[in-house]
N, C-alpha and C positions, 0 to 999 in steps of 0.2 A: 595425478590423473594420467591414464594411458596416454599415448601418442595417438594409438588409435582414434580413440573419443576426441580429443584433441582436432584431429584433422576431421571429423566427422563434420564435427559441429561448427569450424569455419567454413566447410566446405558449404553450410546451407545459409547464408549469409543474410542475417534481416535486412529487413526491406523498412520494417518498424520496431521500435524498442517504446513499450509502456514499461512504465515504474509502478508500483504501490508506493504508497507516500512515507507514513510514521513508520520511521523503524528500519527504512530502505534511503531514502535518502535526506531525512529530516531523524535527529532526534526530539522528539516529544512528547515523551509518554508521562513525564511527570506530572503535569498539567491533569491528565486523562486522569491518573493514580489520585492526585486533590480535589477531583470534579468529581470524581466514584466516591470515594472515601466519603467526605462532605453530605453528599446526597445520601449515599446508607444513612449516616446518623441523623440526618435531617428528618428524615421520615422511620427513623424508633427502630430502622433495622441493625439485621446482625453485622457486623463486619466484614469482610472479606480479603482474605490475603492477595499477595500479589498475584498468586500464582491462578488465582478463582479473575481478578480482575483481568489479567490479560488473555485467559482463557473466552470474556466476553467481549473485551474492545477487538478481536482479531475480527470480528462481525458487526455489521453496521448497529446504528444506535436502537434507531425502528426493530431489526430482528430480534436484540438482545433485551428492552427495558420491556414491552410487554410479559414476556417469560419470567424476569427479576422482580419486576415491581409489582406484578401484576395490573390489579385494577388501580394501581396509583401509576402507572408508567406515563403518563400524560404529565403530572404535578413533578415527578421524577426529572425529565427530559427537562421543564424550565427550569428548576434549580440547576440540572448538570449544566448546562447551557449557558447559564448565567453568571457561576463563578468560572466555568471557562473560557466563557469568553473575557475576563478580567485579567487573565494569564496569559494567554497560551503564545499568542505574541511577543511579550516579553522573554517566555523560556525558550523558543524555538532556536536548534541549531544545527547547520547542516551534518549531516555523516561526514567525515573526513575525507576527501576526497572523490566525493558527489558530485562538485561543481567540475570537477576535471573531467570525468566521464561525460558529465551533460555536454562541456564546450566539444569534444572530440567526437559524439554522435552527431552537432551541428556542423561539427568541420566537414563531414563525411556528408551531410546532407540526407540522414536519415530521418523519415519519422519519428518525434518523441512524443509522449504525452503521459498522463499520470492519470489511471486509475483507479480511485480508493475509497473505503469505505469511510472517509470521514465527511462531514460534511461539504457539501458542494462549495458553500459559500464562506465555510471558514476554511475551507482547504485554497482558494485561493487568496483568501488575506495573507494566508499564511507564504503563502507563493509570491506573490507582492512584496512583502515581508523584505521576503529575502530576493526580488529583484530579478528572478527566476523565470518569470514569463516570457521572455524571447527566447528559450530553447526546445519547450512547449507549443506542438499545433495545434493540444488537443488534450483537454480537461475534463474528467469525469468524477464527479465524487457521489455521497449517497446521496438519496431523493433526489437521483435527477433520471435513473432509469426506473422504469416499472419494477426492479426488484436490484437491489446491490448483491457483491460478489459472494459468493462463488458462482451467482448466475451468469447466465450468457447476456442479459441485459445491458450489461454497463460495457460490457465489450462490443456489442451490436451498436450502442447508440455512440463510441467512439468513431469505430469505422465512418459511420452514417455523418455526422459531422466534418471528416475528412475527408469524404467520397471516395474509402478506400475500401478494396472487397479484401474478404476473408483468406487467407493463404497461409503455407507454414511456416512462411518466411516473417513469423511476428514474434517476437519473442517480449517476454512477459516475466518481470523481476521482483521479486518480493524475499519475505525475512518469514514467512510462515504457512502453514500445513492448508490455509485457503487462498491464497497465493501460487500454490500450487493446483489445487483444484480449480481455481481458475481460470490457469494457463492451458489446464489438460481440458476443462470443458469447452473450450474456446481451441481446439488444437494449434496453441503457442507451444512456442519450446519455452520450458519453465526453468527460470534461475531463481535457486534459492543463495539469498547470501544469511550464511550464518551468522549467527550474533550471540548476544550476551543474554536475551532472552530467550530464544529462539535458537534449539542445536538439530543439528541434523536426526539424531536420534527421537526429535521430538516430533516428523513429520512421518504420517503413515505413507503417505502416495510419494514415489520414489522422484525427483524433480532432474532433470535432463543433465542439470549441469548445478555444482556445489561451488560454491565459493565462500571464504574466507574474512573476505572482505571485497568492497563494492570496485576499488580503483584495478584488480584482477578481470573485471570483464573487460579493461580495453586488450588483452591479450586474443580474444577472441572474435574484437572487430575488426575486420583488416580490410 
């Protein structure tokens, strides 16, 4: 990356850092891959490759099972539900380096919190889980705003929670192409960290700053 860009983007220094969850600073998508899988064959559907299933988990469960299931997306959601929540606890494990980022945004005394489209209530078990809630002011996952990401909802009702207003100085970290649009519909500065599902190449909206891996953004907290 330039030096330019470099000094740009320390110079605008957040105020707040939100996360996405799966994929950004948790791995667990495998759970999500056995909870999809399961439920196709459970209801006489066709299969779906990886590459179809993460194409629908990057959007909340509500936007993606009515469109899939159709008129079964109701019967759908308690089976996915139900062999997931049997799992997903058991397979959850941080990104390498996750917890290091988290302690050093609380060292600095920054806003952190976690907005994602997975659900509200298993996103914080999960959180729990791993012991994580004291680096977190501020929790959002899906069905808890009038519509999940990429809308401006779940960002609105962060703020509102924290009593913090709208500014450019919030930046906004995620591993995919609505991560990105959520940071831009929300004017965060958008970090995408690349990964193993998820390549740079694979997002349309250009995201502010690329990274590699997650423990690279403490280069640009100072």
């Amino acid at each position: 990356m330039k030096n330019s860009l470099i000094k740009k983007i320390i110079k605008f220094q957040p105020k707040a850092i939100f996360f996405d969850w799966d994929n950004t600073l948790v791995n667990n998508w495998n759970p999500i891959f056995i909870s999809y899988k399961k439920t196709l064959k459970e209801l006489g559907l066709k299969k779906q490759n990886k590459k179809e299933i993460l194409r629908n988990a990057k959007y909340s469960l509500r936007e993606t099972f009515p469109k899939v299931f159709k008129n079964d997306w109701v019967k759908a959601k308690e089976i996915f539900y139900k062999i997931f929540k049997e799992i997903h606890l058991k397979e959850i494990k941080p990104i390498a380096n996750a917890e290091k980022i988290l302690k050093i945004i609380k060292n600095k005394k920054l806003f952190c919190g976690v907005i994602s489209n997975k659900d509200g209530n298993l996103l914080r078990k999960e959180i729990d889980k791993l012991k994580w809630k004291k680096y977190f002011q501020v929790i959002v996952g899906a069905n808890e705003a009038k519509k999940d990401k990429p809308s401006k909802y779940p960002f609105n009702l962060a703020l509102k929670k924290i009593s913090f207003k709208s500014n450019n100085n919030i930046w906004y970290v995620g591993d995919n192409e609505i991560d990105i649009e959520f940071a831009k519909n929300n004017k965060c500065l958008s970090v995408f960290i690349e990964n193993n599902m998820f390549k740079r190449s694979d997002v349309k909206k250009k995201p502010d700053l690329i990274l590699d891996k997650i423990e690279n953004l403490e280069l640009y907290i100072k």
